[in-house]
C-alpha positions as a printed Julia matrix, in Angstrom:
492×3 Matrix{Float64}:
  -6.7     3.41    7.92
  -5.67    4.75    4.37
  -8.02    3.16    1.71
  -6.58    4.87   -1.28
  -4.61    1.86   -2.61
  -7.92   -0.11   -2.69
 -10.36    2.55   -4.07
  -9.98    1.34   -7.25
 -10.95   -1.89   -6.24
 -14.62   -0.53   -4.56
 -15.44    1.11   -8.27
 -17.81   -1.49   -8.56
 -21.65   -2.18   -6.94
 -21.64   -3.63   -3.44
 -23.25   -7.24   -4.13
 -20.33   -7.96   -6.89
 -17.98   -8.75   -4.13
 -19.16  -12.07   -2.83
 -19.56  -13.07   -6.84
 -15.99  -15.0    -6.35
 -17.74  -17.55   -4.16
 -21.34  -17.65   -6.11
 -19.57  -18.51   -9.39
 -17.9   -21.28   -7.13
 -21.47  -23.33   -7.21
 -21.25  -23.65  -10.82
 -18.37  -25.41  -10.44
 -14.81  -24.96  -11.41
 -14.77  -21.54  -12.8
 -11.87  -20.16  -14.47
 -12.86  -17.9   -17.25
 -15.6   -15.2   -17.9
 -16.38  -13.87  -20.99
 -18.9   -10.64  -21.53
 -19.46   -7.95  -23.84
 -21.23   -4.72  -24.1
 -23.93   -4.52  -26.23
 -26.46   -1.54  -27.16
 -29.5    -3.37  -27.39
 -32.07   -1.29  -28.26
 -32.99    2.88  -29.07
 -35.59    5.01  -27.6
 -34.78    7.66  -29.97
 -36.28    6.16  -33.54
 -34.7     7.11  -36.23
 -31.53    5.79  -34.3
 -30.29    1.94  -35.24
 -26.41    2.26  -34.63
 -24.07    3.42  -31.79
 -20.86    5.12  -32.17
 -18.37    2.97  -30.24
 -16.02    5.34  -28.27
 -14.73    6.27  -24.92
 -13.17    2.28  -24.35
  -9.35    3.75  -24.53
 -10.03    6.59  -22.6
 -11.13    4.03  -20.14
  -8.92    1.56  -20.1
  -6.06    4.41  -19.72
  -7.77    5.85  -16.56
  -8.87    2.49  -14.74
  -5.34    1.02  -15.38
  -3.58    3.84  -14.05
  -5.87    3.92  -11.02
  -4.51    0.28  -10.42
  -0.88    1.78   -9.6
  -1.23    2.78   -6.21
  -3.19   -0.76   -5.85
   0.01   -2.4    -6.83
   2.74   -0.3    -5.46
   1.32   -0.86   -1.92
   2.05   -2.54    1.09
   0.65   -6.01    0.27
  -0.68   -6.83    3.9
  -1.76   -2.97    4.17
  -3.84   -3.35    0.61
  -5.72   -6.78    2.45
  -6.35   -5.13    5.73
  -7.95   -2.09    4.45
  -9.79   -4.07    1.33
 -11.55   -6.47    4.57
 -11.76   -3.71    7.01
 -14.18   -1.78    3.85
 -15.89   -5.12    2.98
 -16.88   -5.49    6.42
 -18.19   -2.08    6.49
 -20.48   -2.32    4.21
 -21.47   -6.46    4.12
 -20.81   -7.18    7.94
 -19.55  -10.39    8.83
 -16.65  -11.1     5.91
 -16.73  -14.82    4.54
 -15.14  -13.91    1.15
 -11.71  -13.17    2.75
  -9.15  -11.19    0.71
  -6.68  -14.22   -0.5
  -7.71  -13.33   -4.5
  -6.97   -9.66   -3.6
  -3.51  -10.47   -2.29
  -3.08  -12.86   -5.26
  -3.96   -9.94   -7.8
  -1.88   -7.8    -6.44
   0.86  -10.63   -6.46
   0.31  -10.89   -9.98
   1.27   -6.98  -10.61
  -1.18   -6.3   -13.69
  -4.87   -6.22  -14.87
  -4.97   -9.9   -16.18
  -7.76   -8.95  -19.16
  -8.81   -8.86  -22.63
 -10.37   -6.56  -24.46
 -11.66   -6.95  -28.11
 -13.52   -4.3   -29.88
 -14.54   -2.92  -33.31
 -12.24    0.6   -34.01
 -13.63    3.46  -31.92
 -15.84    5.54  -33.92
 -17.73    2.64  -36.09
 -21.73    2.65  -35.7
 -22.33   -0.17  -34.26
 -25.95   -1.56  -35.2
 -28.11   -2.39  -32.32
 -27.96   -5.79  -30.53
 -24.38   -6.25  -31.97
 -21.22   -5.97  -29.19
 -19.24   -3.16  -29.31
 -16.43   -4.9   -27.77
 -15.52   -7.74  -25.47
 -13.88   -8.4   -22.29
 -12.36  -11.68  -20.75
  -9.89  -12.72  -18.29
  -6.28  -14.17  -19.24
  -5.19  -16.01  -15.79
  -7.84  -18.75  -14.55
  -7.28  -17.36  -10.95
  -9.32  -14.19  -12.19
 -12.29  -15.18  -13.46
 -14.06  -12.94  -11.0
 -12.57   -9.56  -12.41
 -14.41   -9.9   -16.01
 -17.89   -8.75  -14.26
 -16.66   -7.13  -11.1
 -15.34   -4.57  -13.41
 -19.03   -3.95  -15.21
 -20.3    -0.84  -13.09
 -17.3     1.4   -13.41
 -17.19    0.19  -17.09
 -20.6     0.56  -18.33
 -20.6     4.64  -16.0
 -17.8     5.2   -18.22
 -18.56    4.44  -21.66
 -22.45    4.84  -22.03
 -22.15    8.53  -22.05
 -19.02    8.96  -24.34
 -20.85    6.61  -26.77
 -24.19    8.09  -26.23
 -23.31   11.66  -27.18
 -21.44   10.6   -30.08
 -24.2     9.05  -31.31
 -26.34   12.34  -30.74
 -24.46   14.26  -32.13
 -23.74   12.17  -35.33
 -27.27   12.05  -35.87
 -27.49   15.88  -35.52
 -24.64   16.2   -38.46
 -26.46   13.92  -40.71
 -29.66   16.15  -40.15
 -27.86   19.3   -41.02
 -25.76   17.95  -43.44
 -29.15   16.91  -45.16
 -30.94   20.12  -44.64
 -27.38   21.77  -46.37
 -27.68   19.86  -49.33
 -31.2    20.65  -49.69
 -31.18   24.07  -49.23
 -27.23   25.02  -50.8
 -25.74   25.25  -47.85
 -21.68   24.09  -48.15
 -21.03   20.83  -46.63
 -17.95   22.33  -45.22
 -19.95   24.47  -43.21
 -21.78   22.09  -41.06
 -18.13   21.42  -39.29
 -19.03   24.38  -37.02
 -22.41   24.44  -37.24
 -22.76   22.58  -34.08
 -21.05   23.95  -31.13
 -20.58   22.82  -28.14
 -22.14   24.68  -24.94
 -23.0    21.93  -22.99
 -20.2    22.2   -19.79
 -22.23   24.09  -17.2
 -25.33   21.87  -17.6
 -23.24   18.33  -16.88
 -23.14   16.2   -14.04
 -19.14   16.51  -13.47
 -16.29   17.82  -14.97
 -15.47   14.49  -15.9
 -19.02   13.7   -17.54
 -18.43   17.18  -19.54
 -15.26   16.22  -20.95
 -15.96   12.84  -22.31
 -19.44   14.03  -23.8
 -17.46   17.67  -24.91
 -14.88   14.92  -26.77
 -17.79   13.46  -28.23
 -19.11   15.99  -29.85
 -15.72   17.11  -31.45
 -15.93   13.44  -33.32
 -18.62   15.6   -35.32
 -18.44   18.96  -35.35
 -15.48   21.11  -34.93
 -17.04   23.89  -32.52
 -16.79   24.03  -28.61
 -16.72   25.99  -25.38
 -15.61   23.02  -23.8
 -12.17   23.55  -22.55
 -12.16   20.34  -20.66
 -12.85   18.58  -23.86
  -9.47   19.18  -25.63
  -7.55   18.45  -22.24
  -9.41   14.96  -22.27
  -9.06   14.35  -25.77
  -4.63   15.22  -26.04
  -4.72   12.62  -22.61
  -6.59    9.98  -23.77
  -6.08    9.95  -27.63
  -3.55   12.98  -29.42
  -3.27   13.75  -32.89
  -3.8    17.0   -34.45
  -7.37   17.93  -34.7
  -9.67   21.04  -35.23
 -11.73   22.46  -32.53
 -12.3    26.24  -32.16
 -14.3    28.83  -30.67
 -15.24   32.8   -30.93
 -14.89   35.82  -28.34
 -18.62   36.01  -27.08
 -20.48   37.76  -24.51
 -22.09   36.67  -21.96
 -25.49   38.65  -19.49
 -23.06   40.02  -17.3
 -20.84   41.44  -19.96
 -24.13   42.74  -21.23
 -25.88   44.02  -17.65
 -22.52   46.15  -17.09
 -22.53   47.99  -20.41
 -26.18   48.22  -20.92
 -26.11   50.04  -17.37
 -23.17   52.48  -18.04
 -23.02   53.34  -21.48
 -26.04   51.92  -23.44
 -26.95   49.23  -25.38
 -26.37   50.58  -28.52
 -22.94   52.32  -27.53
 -22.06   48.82  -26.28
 -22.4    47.2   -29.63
 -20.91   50.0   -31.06
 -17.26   49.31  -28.47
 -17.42   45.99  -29.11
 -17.26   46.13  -32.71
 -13.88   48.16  -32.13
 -12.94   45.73  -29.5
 -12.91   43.18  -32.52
 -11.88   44.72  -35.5
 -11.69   41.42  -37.49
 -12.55   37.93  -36.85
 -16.09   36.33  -35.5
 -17.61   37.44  -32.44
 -20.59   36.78  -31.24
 -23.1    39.14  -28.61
 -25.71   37.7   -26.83
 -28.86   40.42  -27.51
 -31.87   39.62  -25.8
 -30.98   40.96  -22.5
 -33.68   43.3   -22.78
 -35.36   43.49  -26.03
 -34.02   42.02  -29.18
 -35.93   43.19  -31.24
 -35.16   46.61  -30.96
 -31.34   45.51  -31.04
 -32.1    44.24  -34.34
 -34.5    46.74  -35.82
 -32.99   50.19  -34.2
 -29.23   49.37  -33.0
 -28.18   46.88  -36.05
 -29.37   49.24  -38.46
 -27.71   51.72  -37.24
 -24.64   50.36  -37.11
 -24.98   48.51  -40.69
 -22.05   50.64  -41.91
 -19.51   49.48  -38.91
 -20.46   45.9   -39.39
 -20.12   45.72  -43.02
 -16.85   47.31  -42.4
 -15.32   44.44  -40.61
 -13.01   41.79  -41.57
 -15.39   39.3   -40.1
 -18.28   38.58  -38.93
 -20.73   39.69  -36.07
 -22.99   36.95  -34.74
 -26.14   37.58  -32.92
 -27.13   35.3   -30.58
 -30.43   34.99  -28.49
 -31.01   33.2   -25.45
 -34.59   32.89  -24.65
 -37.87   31.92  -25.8
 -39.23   29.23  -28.07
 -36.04   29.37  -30.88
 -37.99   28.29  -33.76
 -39.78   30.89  -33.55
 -37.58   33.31  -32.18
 -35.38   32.57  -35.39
 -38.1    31.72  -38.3
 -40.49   34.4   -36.72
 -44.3    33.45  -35.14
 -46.67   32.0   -36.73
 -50.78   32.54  -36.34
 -50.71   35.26  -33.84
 -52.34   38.03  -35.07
 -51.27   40.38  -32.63
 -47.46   39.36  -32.63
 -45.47   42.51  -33.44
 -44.11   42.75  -36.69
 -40.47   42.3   -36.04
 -41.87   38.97  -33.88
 -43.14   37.76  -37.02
 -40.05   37.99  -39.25
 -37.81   36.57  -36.79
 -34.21   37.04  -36.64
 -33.19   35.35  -39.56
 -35.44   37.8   -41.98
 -35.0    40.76  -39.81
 -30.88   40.41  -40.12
 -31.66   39.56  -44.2
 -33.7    43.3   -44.26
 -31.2    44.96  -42.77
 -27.97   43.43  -43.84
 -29.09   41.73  -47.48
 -26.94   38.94  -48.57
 -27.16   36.44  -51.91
 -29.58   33.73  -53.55
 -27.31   30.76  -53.17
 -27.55   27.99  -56.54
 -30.01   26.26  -54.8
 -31.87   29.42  -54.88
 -31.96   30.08  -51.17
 -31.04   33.05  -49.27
 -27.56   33.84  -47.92
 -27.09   36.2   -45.24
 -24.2    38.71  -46.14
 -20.79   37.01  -45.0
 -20.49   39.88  -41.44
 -23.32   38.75  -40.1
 -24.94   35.51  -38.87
 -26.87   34.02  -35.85
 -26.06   31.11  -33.43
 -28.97   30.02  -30.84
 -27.7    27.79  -27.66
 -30.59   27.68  -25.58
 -32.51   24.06  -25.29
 -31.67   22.89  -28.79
 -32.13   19.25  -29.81
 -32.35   17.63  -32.88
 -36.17   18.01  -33.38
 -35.88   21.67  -33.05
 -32.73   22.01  -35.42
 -35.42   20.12  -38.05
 -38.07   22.58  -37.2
 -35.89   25.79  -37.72
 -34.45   24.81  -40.83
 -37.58   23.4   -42.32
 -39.27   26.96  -41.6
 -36.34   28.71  -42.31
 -36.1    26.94  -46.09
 -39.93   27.82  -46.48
 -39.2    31.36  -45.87
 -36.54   31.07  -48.56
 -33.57   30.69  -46.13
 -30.62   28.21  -46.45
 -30.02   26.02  -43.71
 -26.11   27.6   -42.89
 -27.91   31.01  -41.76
 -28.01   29.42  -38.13
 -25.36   27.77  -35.97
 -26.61   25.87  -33.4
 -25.2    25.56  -29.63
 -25.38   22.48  -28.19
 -25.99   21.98  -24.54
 -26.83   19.65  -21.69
 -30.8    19.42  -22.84
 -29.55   17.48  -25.74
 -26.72   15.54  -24.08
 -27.5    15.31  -20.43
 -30.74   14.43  -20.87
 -29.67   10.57  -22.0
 -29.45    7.62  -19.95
 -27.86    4.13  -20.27
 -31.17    3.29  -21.04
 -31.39    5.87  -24.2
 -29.5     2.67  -26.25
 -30.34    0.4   -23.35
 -26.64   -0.49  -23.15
 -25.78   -3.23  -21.22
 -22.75   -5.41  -19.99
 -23.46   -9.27  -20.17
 -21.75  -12.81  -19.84
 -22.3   -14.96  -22.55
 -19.69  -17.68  -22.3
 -17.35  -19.53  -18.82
 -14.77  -21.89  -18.8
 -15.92  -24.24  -15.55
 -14.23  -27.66  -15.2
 -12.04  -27.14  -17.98
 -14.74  -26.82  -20.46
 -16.32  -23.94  -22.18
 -20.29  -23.28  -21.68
 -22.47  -20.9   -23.88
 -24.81  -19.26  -21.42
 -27.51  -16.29  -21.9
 -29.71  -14.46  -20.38
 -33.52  -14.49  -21.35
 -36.11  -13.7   -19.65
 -40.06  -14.76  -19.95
 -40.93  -12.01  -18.4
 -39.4    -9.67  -21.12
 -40.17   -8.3   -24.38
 -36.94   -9.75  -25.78
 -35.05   -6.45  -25.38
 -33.15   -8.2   -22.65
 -32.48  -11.74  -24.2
 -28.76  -11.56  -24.2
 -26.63  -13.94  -27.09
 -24.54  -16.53  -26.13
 -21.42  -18.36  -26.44
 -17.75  -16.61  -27.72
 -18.77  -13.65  -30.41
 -17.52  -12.94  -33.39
 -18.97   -9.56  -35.72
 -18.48   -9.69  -39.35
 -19.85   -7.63  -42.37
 -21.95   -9.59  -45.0
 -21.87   -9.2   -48.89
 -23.78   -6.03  -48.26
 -21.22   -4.38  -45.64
 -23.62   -4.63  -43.41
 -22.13   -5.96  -39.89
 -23.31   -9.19  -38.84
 -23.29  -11.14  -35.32
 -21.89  -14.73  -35.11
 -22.84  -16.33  -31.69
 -21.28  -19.57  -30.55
 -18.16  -18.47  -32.89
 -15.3   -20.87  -33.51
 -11.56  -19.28  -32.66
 -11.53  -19.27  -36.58
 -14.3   -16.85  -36.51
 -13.57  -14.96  -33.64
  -9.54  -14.48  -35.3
 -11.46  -12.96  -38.32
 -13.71  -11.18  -36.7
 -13.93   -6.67  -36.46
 -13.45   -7.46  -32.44
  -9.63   -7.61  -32.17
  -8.09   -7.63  -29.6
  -6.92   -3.99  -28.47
  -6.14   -3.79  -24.68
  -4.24   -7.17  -22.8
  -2.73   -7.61  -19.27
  -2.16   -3.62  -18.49
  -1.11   -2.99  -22.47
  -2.37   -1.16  -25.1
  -2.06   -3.77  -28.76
  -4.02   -1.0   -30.13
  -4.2     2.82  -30.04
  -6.17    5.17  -31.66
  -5.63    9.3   -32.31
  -8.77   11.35  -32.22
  -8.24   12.01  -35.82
  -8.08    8.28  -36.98
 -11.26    8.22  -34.83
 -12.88   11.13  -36.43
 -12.01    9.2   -39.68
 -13.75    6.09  -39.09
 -16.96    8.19  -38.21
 -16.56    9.99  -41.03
 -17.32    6.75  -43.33
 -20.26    5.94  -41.01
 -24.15    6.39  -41.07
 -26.38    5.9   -37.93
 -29.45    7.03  -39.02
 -31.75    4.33  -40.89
């Protein structure tokens, strides 16, 4: 039997599918009404979530839909019971409302949301999602699991990474560094270390909402499908081990440096030098090739890949016996070797042909550690670029803004009921609000939830409507997005 035309369908958790009866002892049920809420942080400092990834979704899942409706009708029932037996046994719940949606030709919901790339402060919806034909009701919540995989993580990583521009953009301004700068000073390494392609390019797209850099090739493809508009997003030539290995073993480190330097006449490129020893690369081979780097037209960027960075980059600190090269760390070494100038902040600048990028287990606590011991050596913040990888992005969860899919409102014989959830047993994280939402901003600008709105409310509110019965009432380019963001501050 071919059950392609119903996979879409079976994007969604096992026990949802006999939810079309269970509503049934309510009553008369013909609307559902949810949202999706971040309703709390385990990261701190954190009290908003970027909002971003709904119109990527909403283009895949609706396109997914088209072999669903272009189908054989009977073929789409039989194969939709013969899997619902398969995995419940005995079927009581029929397929009558899957032959009626597929009657029907079209996704018959709602969404409402704020504009992608708005912080969203915690325990305030994101966005909405209802049902438009009474016959549906069930599809609101049947369509939670495939929802909630793909948005947490698009909107989780945006949020990461926001909150690593507003550190560096901080530690810039303290220590002279040009706000311009911080564009690429976050780059994007994280593709390897990701659960899927898929996963990579949603979190890769998040990223570029902040920062400009990226090895993630998947990323752009994602980002011109789902959203368009001219952006910026760039990367450099680099090496990689293997690159390294083979020259190292035929002609030399040093000679290796040497060809790629004529390899790249002009323009960044970047070497990863800790193969063996960096710190004879950067007190024995950089010095002797000062005079071909300051040569270029560009810059050469030095990048380690192991050990603890802070203090690979801001050198050791209280070990007597560290060697003296271990104790300036790369930052100073490249500064004795290469010079540069005091900025007007009064902080060190290395010369413009030389710089350093470290991608190996950075997070946001380590970028503050570098540049905090990099500014109390003297050193402005922009002397680093930092690579950004799957320790900072994969290692989230749903639970990092404990975001969460809920039903607050039903229409059941012909009247509407405000429901919630809120449990005893619960520290209140969990309480869910209640009744039709509406989210406005106060005198202060700061946004504000209205539960139990009226329709007057809810037509004024920042969740309009932007998806409805398969079509889009509202589109956004990745540069509008980037935009919005741009105005926004999570941190607080």
């Amino acid at each position: 039997m071919d059950f392609a035309p119903v996979a879409p369908l079976f994007q969604t958790d096992a026990y949802k599918l006999g939810h079309l009866q269970q509503y049934g002892l309510a009553g008369e049920v013909t609307g559902v009404y949810s949202n999706y809420t971040n309703r709390g942080s385990r990261i701190p400092d954190i009290g908003a979530v970027i909002h971003f990834g709904l119109q990527a979704f909403l283009d895949t899942y609706a396109d997914s839909f088209t072999v669903f409706f272009d189908a054989d009708e009977d073929q789409v029932c039989a194969a939709y019971e013969a899997r619902l037996t398969g995995i419940l046994g005995q079927n009581t719940i029929g397929s009558a409302h899957i032959r009626a949606l597929h009657r029907l030709g079209f996704l018959p919901l709602r969404f409402c949301a704020v504009p992608e790339g708005t912080a969203v402060p915690l325990r305030i919806p994101s966005f909405t999602i209802e049902n438009t034909h009474p016959d549906f009701f069930w599809l609101t919540n049947y369509i939670e699991t495939v929802l909630s995989a793909q948005i947490w993580q698009a909107s989780t990583t945006a949020t990461v990474a926001r909150a690593m521009r507003e550190t560096l953009e901080g530690a810039a301004e303290r220590t002279g560094t040009p706000a311009a700068a911080v564009d690429w000073q976050g780059h994007d390494f994280s593709y390897r270390g990701m659960s899927s392609n898929e996963t990579a390019a949603m979190s890769g797209a998040a990223h570029l909402l902040s920062f400009t850099g990226t090895d993630s090739l998947v990323a752009i493809d994602w980002i011109e499908r789902h959203y368009g508009g001219e952006f910026i997003a760039g990367s450099v030539p680099a090496t990689e081990h293997s690159v390294m290995c083979a020259g190292i073993a035929t002609v030399g480190e040093r000679e290796l440096f040497e060809r790629l330097l004529g390899l790249y006449p002009s323009g960044i490129v970047s070497v990863v030098s800790d193969t063996f020893d960096l710190w004879r690369v950067l007190t024995e081979y950089l010095p002797a090739l000062k005079r071909e780097v300051l040569a270029r037209d560009g810059k050469l960027v030095i990048r380690p890949d192991s050990g603890d960075p802070v203090d690979i980059l801001c050198g050791v600190e209280g070990k007597p016996d560290a060697k003296p090269a271990e104790r300036k760390g790369v930052i100073e070494l490249l500064w004795d070797t290469f010079g540069g100038t005091v900025n007007t902040a009064g902080y060190k600048e290395l010369d413009t042909h030389i710089g350093a990028i470290y991608g190996d287990s950075i997070t946001r606590e380590r970028a503050v550690r570098i540049t905090e011991r990099l500014a109390s050596k003297g050193f402005a913040s922009g002397n680093v670029v930092f690579g950004m990888g799957s320790f900072g992005y994969q290692y989230q969860t749903r639970d990092t803004f404990m975001s969460a899919i809920k039903a607050t409102w039903i229409r059941v014989d012909g009247r509407g009921v405000d429901i919630r959830k809120d449990p005893v047993t619960d520290s209140g994280t969990k309480k869910s609000a209640t009744g039709r939402l509406a989210v406005v901003r106060d005198p202060e600008g700061q946004m504000r939830l209205i539960e139990r709105a009226t329709p007057a409310e809810e037509a004024d509110s920042l969740l309009q409507p932007v998806w409805e019965d398969g079509v889009f009432l509202r589109r956004q380019s990745f540069p509008d997005i980037r935009a919005v963001l741009s105005q926004q501050t999570v941190l607080r």
